[in-house]
Backbone and ligand atoms as CSV (ligand in chain L), in Angstrom:
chain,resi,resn,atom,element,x,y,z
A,1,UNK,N,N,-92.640,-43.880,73.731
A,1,UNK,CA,C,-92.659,-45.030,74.620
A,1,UNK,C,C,-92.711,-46.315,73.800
A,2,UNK,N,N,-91.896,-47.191,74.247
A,2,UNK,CA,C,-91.873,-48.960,73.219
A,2,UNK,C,C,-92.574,-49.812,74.501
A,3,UNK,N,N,-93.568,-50.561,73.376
A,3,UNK,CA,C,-94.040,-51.639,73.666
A,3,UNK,C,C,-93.875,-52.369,73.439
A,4,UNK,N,N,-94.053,-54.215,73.708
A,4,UNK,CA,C,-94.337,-54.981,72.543
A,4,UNK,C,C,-95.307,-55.448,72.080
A,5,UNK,N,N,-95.640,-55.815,70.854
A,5,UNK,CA,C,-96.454,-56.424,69.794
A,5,UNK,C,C,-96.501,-57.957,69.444
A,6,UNK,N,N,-97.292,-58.146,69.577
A,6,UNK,CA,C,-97.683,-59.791,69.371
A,6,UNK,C,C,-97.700,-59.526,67.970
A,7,UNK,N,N,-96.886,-60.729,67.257
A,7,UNK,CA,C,-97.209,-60.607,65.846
A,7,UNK,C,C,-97.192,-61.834,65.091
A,8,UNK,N,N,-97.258,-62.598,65.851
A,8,UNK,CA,C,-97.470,-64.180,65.289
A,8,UNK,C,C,-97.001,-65.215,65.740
A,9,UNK,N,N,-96.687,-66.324,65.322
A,9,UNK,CA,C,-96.204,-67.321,65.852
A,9,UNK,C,C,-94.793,-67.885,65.264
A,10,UNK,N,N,-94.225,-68.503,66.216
A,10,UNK,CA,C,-92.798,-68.408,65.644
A,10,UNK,C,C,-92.947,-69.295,64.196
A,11,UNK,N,N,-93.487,-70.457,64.087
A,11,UNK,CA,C,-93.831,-71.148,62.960
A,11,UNK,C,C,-94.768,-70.279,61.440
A,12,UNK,N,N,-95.016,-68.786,61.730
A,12,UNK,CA,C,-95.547,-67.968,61.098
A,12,UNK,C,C,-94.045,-67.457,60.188
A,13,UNK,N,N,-92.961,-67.721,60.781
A,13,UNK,CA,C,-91.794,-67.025,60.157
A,13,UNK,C,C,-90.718,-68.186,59.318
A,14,UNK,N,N,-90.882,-68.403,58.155
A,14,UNK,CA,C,-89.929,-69.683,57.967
A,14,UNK,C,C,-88.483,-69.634,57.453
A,15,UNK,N,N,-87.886,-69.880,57.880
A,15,UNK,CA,C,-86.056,-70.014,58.039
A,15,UNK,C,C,-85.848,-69.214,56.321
A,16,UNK,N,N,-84.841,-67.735,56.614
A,16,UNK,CA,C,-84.416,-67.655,55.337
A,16,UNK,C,C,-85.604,-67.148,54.342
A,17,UNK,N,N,-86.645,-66.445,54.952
A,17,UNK,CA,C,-87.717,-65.924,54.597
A,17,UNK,C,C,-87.808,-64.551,55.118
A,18,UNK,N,N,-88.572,-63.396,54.969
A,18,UNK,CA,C,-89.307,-62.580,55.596
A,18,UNK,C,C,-90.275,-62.185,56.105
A,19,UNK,N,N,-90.815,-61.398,56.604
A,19,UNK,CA,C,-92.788,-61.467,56.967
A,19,UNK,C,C,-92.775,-59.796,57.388
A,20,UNK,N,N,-93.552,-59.178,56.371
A,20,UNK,CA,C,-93.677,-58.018,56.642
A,20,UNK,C,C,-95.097,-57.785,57.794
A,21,UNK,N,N,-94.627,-56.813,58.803
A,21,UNK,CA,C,-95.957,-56.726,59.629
A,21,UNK,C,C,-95.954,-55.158,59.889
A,22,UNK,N,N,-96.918,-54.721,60.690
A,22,UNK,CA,C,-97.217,-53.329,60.692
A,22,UNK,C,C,-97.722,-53.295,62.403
A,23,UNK,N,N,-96.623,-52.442,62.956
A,23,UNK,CA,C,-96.932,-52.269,64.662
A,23,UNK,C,C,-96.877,-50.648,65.122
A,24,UNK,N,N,-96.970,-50.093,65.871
A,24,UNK,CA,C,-97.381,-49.028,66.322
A,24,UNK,C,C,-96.954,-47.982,64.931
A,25,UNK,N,N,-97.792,-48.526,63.873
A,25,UNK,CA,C,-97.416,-47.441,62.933
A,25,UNK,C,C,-96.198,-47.474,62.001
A,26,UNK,N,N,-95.968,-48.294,62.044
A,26,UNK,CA,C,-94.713,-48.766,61.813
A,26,UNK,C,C,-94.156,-50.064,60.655
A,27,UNK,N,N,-93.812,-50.062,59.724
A,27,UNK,CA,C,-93.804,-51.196,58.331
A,27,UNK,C,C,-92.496,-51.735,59.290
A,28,UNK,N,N,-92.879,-53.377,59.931
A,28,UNK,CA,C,-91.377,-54.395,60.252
A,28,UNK,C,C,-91.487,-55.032,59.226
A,29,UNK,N,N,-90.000,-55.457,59.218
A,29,UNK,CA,C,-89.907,-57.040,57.989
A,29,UNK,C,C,-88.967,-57.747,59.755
A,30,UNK,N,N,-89.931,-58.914,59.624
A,30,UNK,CA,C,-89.252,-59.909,60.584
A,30,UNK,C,C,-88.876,-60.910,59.696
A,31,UNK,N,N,-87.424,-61.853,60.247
A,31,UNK,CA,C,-86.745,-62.366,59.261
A,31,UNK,C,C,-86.843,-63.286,60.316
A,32,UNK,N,N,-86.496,-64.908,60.150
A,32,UNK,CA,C,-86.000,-65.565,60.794
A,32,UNK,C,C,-84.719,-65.893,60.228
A,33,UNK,N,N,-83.292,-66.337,60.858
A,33,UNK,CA,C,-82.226,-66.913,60.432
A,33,UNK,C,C,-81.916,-68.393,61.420
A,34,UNK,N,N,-82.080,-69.375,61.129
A,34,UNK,CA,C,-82.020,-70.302,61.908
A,34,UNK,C,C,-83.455,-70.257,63.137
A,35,UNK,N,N,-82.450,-70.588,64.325
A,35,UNK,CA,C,-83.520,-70.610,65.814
A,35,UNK,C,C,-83.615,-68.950,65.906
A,36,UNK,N,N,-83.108,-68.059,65.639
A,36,UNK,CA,C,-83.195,-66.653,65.720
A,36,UNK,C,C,-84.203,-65.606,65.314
A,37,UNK,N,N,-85.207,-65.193,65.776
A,37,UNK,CA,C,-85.761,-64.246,64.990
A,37,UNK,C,C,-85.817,-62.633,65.226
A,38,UNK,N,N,-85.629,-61.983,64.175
A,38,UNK,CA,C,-85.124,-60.615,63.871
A,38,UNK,C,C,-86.390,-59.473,62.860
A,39,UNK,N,N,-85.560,-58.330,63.406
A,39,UNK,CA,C,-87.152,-57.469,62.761
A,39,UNK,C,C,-86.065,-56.464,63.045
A,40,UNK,N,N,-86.177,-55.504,61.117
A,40,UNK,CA,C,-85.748,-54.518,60.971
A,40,UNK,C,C,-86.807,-53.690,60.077
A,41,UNK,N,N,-86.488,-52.536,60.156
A,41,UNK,CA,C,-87.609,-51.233,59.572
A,41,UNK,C,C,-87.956,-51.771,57.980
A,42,UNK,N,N,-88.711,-51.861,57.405
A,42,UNK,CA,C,-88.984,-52.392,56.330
A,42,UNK,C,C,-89.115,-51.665,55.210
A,43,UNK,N,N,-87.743,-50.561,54.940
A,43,UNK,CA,C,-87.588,-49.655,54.279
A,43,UNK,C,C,-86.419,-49.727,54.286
A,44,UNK,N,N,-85.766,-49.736,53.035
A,44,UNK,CA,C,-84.417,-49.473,52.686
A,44,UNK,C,C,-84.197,-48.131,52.789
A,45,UNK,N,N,-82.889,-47.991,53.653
A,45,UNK,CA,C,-82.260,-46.587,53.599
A,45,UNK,C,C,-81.248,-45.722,52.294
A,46,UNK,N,N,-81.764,-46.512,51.251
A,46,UNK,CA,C,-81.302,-46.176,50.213
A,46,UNK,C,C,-82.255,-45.156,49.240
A,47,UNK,N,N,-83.669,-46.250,49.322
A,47,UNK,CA,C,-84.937,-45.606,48.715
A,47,UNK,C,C,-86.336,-46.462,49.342
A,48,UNK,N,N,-87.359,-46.610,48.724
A,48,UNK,CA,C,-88.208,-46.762,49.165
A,48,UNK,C,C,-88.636,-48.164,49.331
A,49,UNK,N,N,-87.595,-48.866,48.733
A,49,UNK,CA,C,-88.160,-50.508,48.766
A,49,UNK,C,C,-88.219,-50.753,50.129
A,50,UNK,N,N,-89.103,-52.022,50.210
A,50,UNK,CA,C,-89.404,-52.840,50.865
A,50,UNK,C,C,-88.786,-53.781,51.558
A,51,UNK,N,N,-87.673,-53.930,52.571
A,51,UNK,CA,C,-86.958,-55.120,52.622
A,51,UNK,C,C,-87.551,-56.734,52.408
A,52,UNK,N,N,-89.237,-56.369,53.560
A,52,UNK,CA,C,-89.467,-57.697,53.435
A,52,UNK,C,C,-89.558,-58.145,51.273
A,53,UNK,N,N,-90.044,-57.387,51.038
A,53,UNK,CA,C,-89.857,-57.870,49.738
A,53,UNK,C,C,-88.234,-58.596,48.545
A,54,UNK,N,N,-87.118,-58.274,49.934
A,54,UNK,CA,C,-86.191,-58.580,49.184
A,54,UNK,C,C,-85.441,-60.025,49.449
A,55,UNK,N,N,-84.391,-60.460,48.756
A,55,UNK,CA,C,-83.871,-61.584,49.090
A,55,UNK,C,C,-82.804,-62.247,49.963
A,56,UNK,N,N,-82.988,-62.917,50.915
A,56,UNK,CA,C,-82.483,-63.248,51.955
A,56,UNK,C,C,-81.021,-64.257,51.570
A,57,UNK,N,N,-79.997,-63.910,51.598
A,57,UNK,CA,C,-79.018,-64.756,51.571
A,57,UNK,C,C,-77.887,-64.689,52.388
A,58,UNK,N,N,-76.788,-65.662,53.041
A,58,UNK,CA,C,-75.870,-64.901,54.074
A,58,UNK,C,C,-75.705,-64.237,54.972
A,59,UNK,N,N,-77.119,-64.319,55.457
A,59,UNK,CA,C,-77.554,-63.838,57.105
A,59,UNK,C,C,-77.920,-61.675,56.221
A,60,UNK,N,N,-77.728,-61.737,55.032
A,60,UNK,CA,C,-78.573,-60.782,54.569
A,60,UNK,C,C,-79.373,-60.343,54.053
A,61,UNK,N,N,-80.214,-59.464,54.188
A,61,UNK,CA,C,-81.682,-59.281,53.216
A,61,UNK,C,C,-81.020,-58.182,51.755
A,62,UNK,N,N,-81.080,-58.442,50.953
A,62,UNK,CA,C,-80.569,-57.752,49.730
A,62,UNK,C,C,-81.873,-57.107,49.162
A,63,UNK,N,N,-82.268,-55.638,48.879
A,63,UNK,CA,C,-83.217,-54.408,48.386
A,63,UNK,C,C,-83.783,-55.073,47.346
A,64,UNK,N,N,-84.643,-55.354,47.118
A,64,UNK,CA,C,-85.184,-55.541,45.471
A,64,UNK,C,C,-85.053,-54.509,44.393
A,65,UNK,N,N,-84.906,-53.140,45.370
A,65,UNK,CA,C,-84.219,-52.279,43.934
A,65,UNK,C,C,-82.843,-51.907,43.536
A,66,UNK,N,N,-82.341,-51.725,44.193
A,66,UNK,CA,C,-80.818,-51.826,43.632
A,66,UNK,C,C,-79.944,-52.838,44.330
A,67,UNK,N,N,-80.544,-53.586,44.889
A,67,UNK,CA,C,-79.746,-54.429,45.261
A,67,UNK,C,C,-78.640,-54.074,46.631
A,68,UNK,N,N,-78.615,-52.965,46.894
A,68,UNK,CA,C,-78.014,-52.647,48.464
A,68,UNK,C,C,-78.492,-53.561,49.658
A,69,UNK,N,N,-77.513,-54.078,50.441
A,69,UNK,CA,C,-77.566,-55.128,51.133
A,69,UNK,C,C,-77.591,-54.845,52.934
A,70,UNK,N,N,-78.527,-55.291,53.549
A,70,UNK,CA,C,-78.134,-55.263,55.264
A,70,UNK,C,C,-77.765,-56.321,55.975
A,71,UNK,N,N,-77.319,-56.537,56.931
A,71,UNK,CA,C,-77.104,-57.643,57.724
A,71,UNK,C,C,-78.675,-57.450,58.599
A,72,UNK,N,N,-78.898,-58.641,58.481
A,72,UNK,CA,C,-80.341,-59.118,59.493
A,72,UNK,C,C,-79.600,-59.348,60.675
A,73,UNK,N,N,-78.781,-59.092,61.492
A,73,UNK,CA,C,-79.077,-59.004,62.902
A,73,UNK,C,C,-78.701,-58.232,63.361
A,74,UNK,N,N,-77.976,-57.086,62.552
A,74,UNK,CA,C,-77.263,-55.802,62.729
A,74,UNK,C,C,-78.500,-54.459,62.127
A,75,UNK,N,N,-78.298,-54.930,61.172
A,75,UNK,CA,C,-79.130,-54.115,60.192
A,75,UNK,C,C,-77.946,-53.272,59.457
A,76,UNK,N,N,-76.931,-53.279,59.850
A,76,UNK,CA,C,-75.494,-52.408,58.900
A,76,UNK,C,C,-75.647,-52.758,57.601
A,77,UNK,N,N,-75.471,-51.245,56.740
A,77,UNK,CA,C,-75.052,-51.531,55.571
A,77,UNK,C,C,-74.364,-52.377,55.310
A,78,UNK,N,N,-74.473,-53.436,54.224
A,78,UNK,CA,C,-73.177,-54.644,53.973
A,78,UNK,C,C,-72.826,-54.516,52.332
A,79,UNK,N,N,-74.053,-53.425,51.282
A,79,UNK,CA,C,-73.269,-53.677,49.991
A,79,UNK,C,C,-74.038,-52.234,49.534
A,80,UNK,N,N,-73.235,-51.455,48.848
A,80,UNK,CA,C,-73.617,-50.602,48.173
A,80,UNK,C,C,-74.778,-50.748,47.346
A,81,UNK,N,N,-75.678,-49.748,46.821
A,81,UNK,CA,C,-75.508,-48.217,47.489
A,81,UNK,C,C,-76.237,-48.195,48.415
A,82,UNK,N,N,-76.431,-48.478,49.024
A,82,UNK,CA,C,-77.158,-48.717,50.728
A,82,UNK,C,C,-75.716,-48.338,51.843
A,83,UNK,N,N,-75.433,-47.434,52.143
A,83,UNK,CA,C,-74.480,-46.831,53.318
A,83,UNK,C,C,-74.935,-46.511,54.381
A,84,UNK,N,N,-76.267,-46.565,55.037
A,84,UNK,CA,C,-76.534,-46.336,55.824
A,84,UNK,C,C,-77.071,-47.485,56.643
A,85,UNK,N,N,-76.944,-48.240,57.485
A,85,UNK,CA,C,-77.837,-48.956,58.658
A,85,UNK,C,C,-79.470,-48.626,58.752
A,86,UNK,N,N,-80.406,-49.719,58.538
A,86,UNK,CA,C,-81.665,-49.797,58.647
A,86,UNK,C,C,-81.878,-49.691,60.164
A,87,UNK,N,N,-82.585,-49.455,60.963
A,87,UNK,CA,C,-83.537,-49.222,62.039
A,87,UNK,C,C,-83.664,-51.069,62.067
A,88,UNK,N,N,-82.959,-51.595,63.821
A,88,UNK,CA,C,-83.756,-52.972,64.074
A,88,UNK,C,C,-84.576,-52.608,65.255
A,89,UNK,N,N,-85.081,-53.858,65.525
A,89,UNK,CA,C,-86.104,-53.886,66.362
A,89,UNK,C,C,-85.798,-54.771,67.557
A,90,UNK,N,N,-86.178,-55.038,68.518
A,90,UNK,CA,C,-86.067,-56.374,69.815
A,90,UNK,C,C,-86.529,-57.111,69.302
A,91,UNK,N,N,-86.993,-58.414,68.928
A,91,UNK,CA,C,-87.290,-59.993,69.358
A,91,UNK,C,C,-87.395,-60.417,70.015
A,92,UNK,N,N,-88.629,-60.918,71.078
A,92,UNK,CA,C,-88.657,-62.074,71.861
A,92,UNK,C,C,-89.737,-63.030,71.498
A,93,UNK,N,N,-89.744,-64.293,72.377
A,93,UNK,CA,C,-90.664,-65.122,72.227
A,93,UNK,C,C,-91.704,-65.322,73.473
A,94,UNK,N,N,-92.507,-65.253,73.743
A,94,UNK,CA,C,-93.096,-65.621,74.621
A,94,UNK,C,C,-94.575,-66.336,74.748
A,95,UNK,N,N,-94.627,-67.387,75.814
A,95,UNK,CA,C,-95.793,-68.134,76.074
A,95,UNK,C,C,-96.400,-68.419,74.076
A,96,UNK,N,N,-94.990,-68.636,73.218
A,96,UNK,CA,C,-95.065,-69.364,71.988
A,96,UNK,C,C,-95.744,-68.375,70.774
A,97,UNK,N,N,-95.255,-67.150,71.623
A,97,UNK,CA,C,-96.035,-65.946,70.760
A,97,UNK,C,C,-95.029,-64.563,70.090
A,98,UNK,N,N,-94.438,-64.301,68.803
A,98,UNK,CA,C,-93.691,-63.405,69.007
A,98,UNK,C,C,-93.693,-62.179,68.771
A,99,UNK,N,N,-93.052,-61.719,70.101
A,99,UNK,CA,C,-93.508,-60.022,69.772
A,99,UNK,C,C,-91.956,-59.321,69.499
A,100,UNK,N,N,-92.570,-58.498,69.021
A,100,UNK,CA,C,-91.503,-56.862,68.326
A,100,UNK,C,C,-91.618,-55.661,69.481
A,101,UNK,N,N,-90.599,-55.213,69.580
A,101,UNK,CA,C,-90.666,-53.955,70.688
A,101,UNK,C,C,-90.329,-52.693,69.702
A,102,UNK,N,N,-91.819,-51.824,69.488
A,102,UNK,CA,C,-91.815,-50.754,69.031
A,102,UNK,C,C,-92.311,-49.603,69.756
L,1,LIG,FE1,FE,-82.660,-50.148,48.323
L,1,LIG,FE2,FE,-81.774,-48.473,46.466
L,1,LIG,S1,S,-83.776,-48.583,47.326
L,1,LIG,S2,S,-80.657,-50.089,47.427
Protein backbone atom coordinates (compact mmCIF):
# COMPACT_ATOMS: atom_id res chain seq x y z
CA UNK A 1 0.00 0.00 0.00
CA UNK A 2 1.56 3.84 -0.92
CA UNK A 3 1.27 6.60 1.17
CA UNK A 4 2.55 9.89 1.35
CA UNK A 5 5.39 11.27 3.38
CA UNK A 6 5.99 14.65 4.50
CA UNK A 7 9.54 15.29 3.94
CA UNK A 8 10.26 18.84 4.09
CA UNK A 9 9.81 21.97 2.74
CA UNK A 10 10.01 22.95 -0.70
CA UNK A 11 12.83 25.59 0.21
CA UNK A 12 14.58 22.38 1.99
CA UNK A 13 15.41 21.29 -1.75
CA UNK A 14 17.68 23.79 -3.73
CA UNK A 15 17.56 24.01 -7.61
CA UNK A 16 20.12 21.49 -9.22
CA UNK A 17 20.84 19.82 -5.88
CA UNK A 18 19.72 16.57 -4.18
CA UNK A 19 18.37 15.62 -0.65
CA UNK A 20 18.55 12.19 0.34
CA UNK A 21 15.55 11.10 2.71
CA UNK A 22 14.36 7.79 4.08
CA UNK A 23 10.34 6.90 3.89
CA UNK A 24 8.55 3.76 4.47
CA UNK A 25 11.86 2.02 4.49
CA UNK A 26 13.00 3.21 1.73
CA UNK A 27 16.56 5.46 0.70
CA UNK A 28 14.75 8.67 -1.79
CA UNK A 29 17.10 11.17 -3.38
CA UNK A 30 14.62 14.13 -4.07
CA UNK A 31 16.01 16.45 -6.67
CA UNK A 32 14.61 19.69 -7.49
CA UNK A 33 14.96 20.91 -11.31
CA UNK A 34 13.63 24.36 -11.59
CA UNK A 35 9.77 24.88 -10.03
CA UNK A 36 9.68 20.92 -10.24
CA UNK A 37 10.35 18.56 -7.62
CA UNK A 38 11.30 14.86 -8.17
CA UNK A 39 12.30 11.73 -6.07
CA UNK A 40 13.93 8.66 -7.41
CA UNK A 41 15.22 5.37 -5.48
CA UNK A 42 18.53 6.42 -4.19
CA UNK A 43 20.43 3.56 -5.54
CA UNK A 44 21.96 3.21 -8.73
CA UNK A 45 20.88 0.31 -10.78
CA UNK A 46 24.23 -0.28 -11.78
CA UNK A 47 25.77 -0.81 -8.16
CA UNK A 48 25.43 0.46 -4.91
CA UNK A 49 25.99 4.18 -5.08
CA UNK A 50 24.02 6.64 -3.87
CA UNK A 51 22.32 8.92 -6.35
CA UNK A 52 21.67 11.61 -3.91
CA UNK A 53 25.37 11.62 -3.59
CA UNK A 54 25.90 12.20 -7.28
CA UNK A 55 26.08 15.13 -9.69
CA UNK A 56 23.27 16.88 -11.08
CA UNK A 57 23.66 18.27 -14.59
CA UNK A 58 21.11 18.44 -17.70
CA UNK A 59 18.06 17.56 -15.94
CA UNK A 60 20.48 14.42 -14.87
CA UNK A 61 21.82 12.95 -11.74
CA UNK A 62 25.21 11.24 -12.87
CA UNK A 63 26.46 7.91 -10.14
CA UNK A 64 29.45 8.97 -8.26
CA UNK A 65 30.82 5.62 -9.15
CA UNK A 66 31.05 5.05 -12.54
CA UNK A 67 29.52 7.69 -13.66
CA UNK A 68 26.21 6.01 -15.29
CA UNK A 69 23.64 8.59 -15.77
CA UNK A 70 19.53 8.93 -15.13
CA UNK A 71 17.16 11.39 -16.19
CA UNK A 72 15.52 13.03 -12.97
CA UNK A 73 12.09 13.04 -14.18
CA UNK A 74 12.09 9.78 -15.90
CA UNK A 75 14.58 8.03 -14.03
CA UNK A 76 15.73 6.17 -17.63
CA UNK A 77 19.01 5.13 -18.10
CA UNK A 78 20.71 8.11 -20.09
CA UNK A 79 24.64 6.97 -20.04
CA UNK A 80 26.33 3.83 -19.63
CA UNK A 81 26.94 1.47 -17.68
CA UNK A 82 23.76 2.16 -15.99
CA UNK A 83 21.04 0.32 -18.57
CA UNK A 84 18.55 -0.01 -16.46
CA UNK A 85 15.86 2.78 -15.19
CA UNK A 86 15.97 3.73 -11.39
CA UNK A 87 12.59 3.36 -9.45
CA UNK A 88 10.73 7.20 -9.31
CA UNK A 89 8.53 8.28 -6.95
CA UNK A 90 5.19 10.92 -7.00
CA UNK A 91 5.83 14.55 -5.89
CA UNK A 92 3.44 16.78 -4.55
CA UNK A 93 3.25 19.90 -2.63
CA UNK A 94 0.92 20.57 -0.17
CA UNK A 95 -0.37 23.23 2.47
CA UNK A 96 3.75 24.25 1.64
CA UNK A 97 4.84 20.81 2.69
CA UNK A 98 6.44 18.13 0.40
CA UNK A 99 5.52 14.78 0.33
CA UNK A 100 6.79 11.50 -1.61
CA UNK A 101 4.29 8.68 -2.32
CA UNK A 102 5.82 5.44 -1.10
FE1 LIG B 1 26.32 3.64 -10.57
FE2 LIG B 1 28.08 1.86 -11.44
S1 LIG B 1 27.26 2.07 -9.43
S2 LIG B 1 27.18 3.48 -12.59
Amino acid sequence: MTQWHDVGEPGDFPDGASWPVRIAGQDVAVFRLGEGLHALADRCTHGLAKLSEGYVEDDCVECPLHQGSFDIRTGEARCAPATVAVRTFPVRVVAGRVEVQA
